[in-house]
N, C-alpha and C positions, 0 to 999 in steps of 0.2 A: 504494500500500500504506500502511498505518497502522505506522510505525516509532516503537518507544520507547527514547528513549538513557539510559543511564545514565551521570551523568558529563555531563550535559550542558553545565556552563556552564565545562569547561575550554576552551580559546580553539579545539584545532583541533574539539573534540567539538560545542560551539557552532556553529563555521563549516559543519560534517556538518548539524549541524539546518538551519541555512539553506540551504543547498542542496538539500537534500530536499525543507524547502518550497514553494521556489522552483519545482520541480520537479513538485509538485502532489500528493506525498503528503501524508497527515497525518502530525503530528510532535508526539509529546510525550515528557517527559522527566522524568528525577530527578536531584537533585546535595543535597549539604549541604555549610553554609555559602557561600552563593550571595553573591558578590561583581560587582560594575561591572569592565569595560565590558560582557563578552558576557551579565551577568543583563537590563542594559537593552536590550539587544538583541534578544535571545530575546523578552521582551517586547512590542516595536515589532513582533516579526511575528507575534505573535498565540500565543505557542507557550505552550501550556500547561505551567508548572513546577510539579515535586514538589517539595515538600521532604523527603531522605532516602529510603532504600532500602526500605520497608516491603513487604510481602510483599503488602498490600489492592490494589499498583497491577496482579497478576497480574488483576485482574478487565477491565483495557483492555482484553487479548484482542489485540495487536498483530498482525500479520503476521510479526512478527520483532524481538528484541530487540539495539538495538546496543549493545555493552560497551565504554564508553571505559578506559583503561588504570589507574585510579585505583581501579576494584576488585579486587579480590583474594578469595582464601579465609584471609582472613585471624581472627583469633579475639579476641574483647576478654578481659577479664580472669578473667569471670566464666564463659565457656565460648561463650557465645554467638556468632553470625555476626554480624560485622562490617559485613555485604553482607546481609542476611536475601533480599533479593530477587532475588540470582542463586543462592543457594541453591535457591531456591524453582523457579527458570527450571529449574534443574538436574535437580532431584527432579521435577520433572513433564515432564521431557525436551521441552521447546518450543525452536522455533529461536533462535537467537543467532549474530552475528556479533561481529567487531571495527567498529569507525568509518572503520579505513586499506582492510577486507577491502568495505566495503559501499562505502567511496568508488570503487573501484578497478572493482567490477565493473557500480555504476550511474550514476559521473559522468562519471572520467576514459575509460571504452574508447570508441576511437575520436578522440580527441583528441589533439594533439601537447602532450605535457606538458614543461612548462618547469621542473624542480623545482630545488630551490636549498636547499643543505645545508650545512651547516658548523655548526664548536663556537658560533661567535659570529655577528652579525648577520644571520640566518636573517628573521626579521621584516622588517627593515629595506628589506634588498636583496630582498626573495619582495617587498614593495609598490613600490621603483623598477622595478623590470621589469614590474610590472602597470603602471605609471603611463607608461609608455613605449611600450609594447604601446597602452596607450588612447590617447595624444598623438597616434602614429600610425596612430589611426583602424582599429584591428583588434579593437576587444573584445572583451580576453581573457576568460574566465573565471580565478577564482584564490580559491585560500581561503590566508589571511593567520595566523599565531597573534595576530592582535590588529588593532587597526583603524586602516589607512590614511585619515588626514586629506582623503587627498583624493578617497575613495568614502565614507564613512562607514560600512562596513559593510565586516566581516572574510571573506566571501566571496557570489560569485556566478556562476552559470553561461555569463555571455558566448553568443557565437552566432560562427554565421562570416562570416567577412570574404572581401570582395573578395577574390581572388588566395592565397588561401589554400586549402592541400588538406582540411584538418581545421581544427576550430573550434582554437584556441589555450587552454593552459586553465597558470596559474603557480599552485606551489603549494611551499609550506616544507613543505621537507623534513627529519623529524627523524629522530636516529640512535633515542631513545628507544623501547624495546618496544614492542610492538605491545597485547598486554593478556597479559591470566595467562595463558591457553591458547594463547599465538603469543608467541614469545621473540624472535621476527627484529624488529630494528630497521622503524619506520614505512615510512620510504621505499624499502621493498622492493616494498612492493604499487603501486607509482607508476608503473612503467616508463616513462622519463622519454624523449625523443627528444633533449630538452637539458636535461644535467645540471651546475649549477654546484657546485663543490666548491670552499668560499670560505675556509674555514683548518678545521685538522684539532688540538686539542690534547686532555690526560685533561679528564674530565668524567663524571658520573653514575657515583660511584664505587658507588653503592647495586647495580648491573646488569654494568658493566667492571670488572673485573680489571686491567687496563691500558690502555694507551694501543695496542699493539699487539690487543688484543680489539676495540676501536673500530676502528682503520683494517681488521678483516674483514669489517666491518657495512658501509663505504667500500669495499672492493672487491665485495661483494653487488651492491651499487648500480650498481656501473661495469660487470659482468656484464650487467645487464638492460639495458643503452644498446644501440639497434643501430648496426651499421657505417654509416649513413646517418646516425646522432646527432654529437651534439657534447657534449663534455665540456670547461664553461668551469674550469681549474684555478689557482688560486693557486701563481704562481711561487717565491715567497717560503717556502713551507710545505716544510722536508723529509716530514714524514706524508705528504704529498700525495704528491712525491713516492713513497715505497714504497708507498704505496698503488697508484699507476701501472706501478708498475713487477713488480707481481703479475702481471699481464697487462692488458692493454688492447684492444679490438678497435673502436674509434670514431676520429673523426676528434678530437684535443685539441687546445684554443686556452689558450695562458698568459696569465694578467694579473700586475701586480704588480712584476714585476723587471725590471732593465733591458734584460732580451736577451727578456722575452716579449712576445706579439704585443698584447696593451696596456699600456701605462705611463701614468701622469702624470707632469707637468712643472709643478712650480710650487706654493702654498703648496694645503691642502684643500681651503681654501674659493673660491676662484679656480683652476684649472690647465688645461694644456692636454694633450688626451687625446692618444697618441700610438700609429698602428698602423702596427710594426715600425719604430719610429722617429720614423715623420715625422707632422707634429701635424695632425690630420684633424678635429678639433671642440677647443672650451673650454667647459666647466663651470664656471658662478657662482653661487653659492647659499647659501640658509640653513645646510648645516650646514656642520658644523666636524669635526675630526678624519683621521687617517689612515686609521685603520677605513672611515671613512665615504668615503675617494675609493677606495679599496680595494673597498669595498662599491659604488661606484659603473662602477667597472673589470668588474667581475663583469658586471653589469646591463647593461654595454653592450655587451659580448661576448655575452653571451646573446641580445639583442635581434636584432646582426647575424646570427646565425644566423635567424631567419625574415624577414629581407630587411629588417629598420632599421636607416637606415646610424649610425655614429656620430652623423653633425650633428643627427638628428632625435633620438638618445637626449640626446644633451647639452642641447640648447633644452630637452627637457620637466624633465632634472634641474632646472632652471634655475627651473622652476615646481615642483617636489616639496613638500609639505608636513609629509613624516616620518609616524610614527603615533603613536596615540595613547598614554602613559608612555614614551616613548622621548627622553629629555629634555625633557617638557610642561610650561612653565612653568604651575604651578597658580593662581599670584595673588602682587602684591605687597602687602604691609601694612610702614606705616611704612619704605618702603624698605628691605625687606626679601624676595627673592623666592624662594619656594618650588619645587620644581621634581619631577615625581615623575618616576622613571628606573625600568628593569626591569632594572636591571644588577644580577647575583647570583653569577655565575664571578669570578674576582678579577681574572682580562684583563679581565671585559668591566667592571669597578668601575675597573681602572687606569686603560682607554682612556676611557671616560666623564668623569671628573675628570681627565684632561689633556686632553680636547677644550675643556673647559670655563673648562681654565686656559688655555689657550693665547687660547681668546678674549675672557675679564677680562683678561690681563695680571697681573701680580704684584702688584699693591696690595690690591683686593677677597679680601675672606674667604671661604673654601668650608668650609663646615659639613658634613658625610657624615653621613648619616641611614641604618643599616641593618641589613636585619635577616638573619640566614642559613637562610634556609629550605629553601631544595631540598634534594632526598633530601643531597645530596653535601657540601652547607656543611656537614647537621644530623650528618651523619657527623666531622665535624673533620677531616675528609682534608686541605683545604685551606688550615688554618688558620694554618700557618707562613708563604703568600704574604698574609697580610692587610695584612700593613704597609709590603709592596711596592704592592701595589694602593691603599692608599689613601695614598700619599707627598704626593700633592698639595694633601689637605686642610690644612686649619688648625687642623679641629676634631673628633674624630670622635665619635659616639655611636650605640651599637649595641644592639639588643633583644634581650637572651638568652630570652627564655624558650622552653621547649623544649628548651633545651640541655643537653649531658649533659656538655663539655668546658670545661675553663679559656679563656672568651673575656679576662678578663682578663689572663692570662697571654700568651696571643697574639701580646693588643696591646701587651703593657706594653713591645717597644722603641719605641712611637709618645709615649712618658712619659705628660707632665699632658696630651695635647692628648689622649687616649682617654677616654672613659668611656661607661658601659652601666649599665641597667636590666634587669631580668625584669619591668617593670611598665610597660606605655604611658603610661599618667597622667604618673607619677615622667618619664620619658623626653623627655616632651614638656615637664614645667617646666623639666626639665635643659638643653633647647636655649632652652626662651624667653629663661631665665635669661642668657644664654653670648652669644643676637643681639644684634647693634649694627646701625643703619642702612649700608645699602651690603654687611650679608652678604647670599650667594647659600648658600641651603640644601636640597641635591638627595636626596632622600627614597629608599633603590634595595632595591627587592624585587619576587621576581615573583609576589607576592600579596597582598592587597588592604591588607597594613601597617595595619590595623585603622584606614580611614580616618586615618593621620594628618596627609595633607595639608591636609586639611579642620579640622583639631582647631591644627595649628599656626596657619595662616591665624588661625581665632579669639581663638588665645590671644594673638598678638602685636598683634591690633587696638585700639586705644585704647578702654578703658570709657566708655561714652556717658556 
């Protein structure tokens, strides 16, 4: 069929267009303000991009229009649609889906879905478990919210394996809406066989109400597991728990604490995996952080579930390469390294810059680069945790623009080490200004921060 997305170049609506591809339909698409990585991607397989929602792309004539969740009926100032071209879909009554409703009924049925959800590291741990699944020679399928280093490419359809009942297919699982005509959290449409549930806290204040609203969206999920599934849960999380404890009808494996059936033993970046106790593999690798052995607990508990024991999940951890804005060093200039991060919740900014302290050590500088963009920052719900979350910098500088709330204010217990712009220019002489050789400057937004990794790099390069 000839599928048109609107929304195409957010990471899971991109990964929909690749698979589709893949898959042999044609695929074209509209988005505005088109940003790297999934615009170069899109790209690379040929997908024809729109730019903006105009009503002239009714002339494709698709099979079916998919609605990623970034439109709305929403109205600009002047009266006008927002979205001109689901209007238009609308008034001439042509088919439409969602991205989660078309994945669900033309990739995943039939496949043993391995989905992986939580407030934080969603990305992270949805690519070690595809990288694990691959290590041990089963290639999965899986669509990623961004791109594993070590496929290049934020999803694909995999095939079956050997000794497998079903193809295998991993896929991040988001609580986030479905689109404007489906209000059920993403990962309802997944029906997962193995579902990780990797920490539970508030978020997407724009959509919950509470933190209790989210853990309903986390028992939906746990509903659609069969009694033959697994559900890997975070020992650590009380959400989690209640959430469990709503009803349960699956087999559950804990990780994380010390009485659940996986722990670690020993610093992040070295430890040794431990099931019910006794140490059955050791993990050594690139990353750092608690999150990240946590997130690696997850990944290996899931894994045993389709028959990889431990020692084979920890070898491949051991080769993982992370993805891509997930701590990516962007370049040093003058000893000075830049680093782009997608951290945007104020856990996932806290755990980010203490992974990062912990492996400088206390001497080197950490510069915090960021901007508040999600529905939830631009709300200021969160704004009281800023100066807990960024404790570890040395130096903060934030992008208001957009903003409707005193960021100043915020920051002002972080004193002279805060300062912000509403102007990127201004922002970025502010930090050239402020580097010394030997700082570490980590850039954290989950949206394209108007190239500024690329804009710093140059400014702090010596004039030829």
């Amino acid at each position: 069929m000839h599928i048109h997305i609107l929304g195409i170049c957010g990471t899971f609506m991109g990964g929909v267009a690749a698979l589709a591809r893949e898959a042999g339909h044609k695929v074209t698409g509209c988005d505005a303000g088109v940003y790297p990585p999934m615009s170069d991607q899109l790209r690379a397989l040929g997908i024809e991009l729109i730019e903006g929602y105009g009503v002239e792309q009714l002339a494709l004539k698709p099979d079916v229009f998919v609605v990623g969740n970034v439109v709305s009926r929403a109205r600009l100032a002047d009266g006008s649609p927002k979205f001109p071209l689901m209007e238009a879909i609308l008034d001439a009554g042509l088919p439409y889906t969602s991205g989660p409703q078309w994945l669900s009924e033309h990739v995943l049925q039939g496949r043993h879905v391995l989905a992986v959800a939580g407030t934080h590291g969603k990305t992270t741990t949805t690519s070690m478990l595809a990288w694990i699944l691959e290590s041990a020679g089963l290639t999965p399928g899986f669509l990623v919210g961004g791109v594993p280093l070590d496929f290049g490419v934020s999803a694909r359809l995999g095939q079956l394996a050997a000794g497998q009942e079903r193809p295998l297919f991993v896929i991040e699982a988001d609580e986030y809406d479905t689109a404007f005509f489906d209000k059920r959290s993403k990962f309802v449409h997944y029906r997962p066989r193995t579902a990780v549930l990797n920490n539970l806290e508030f978020d997407h204040a724009d959509i919950f109400d509470d933190l209790g609203a989210i853990e309903r969206q986390f028992h939906h999920l746990v509903r659609t597991v069969p009694a033959t599934g697994r559900i890997v849960s975070n020992g650590l999380e009380e959400s989690l728990t209640r959430v469990l404890n709503q009803g349960c009808w699956s087999e559950v494996t804990h990780f994380g604490s010390a009485v659940s059936e996986f722990s670690a033993e020993g610093p992040a970046h070295a430890f040794e995996v431990l099931q019910r106790g006794r140490s059955v593999a050791r993990v050594e690798w690139q990353l750092t952080g608690v999150h990240n052995q946590l997130n690696a607990l997850a990944a290996i508990a899931a894994a045993e579930h389709v028959g990889v024991s431990p020692q084979v999940a920890a070898e491949a951890l051991g080769r993982f390469h992370n993805v891509k804005r997930r701590m990516e060093l962007r370049g040093t200039v003058q000893g000075i390294a830049v680093y782009d991060d997608f951290a945007h919740h104020p856990t996932a900014i806290r755990t980010t810059l203490e992974g990062l302290r912990k492996r400088l050590g206390q001497s080197p500088r950490i510069l915090a680069v960021f901007e508040p963009r999600s529905n939830t920052m631009k709300l200021g719900t969160m704004k009281s945790q800023l100066p807990w979350a960024l404790k570890e910098a040395d130096l903060v500088f934030c992008h208001t623009a957009g903003l409707d709330w005193d960021v100043s204010g915020a920051l002002a217990p972080l004193g002279e080490a805060a300062r912000s712009s509403n102007d990127l220019p201004t922002l970025v002489n502010m930090i050239v200004e402020a580097a010394q050789p030997g700082d570490h400057i980590v850039c954290m937004s989950n949206g394209g921060f108007g190239g500024i990794h690329a804009k710093l790099l140059h400014a702090l390069a010596p004039a030829a």
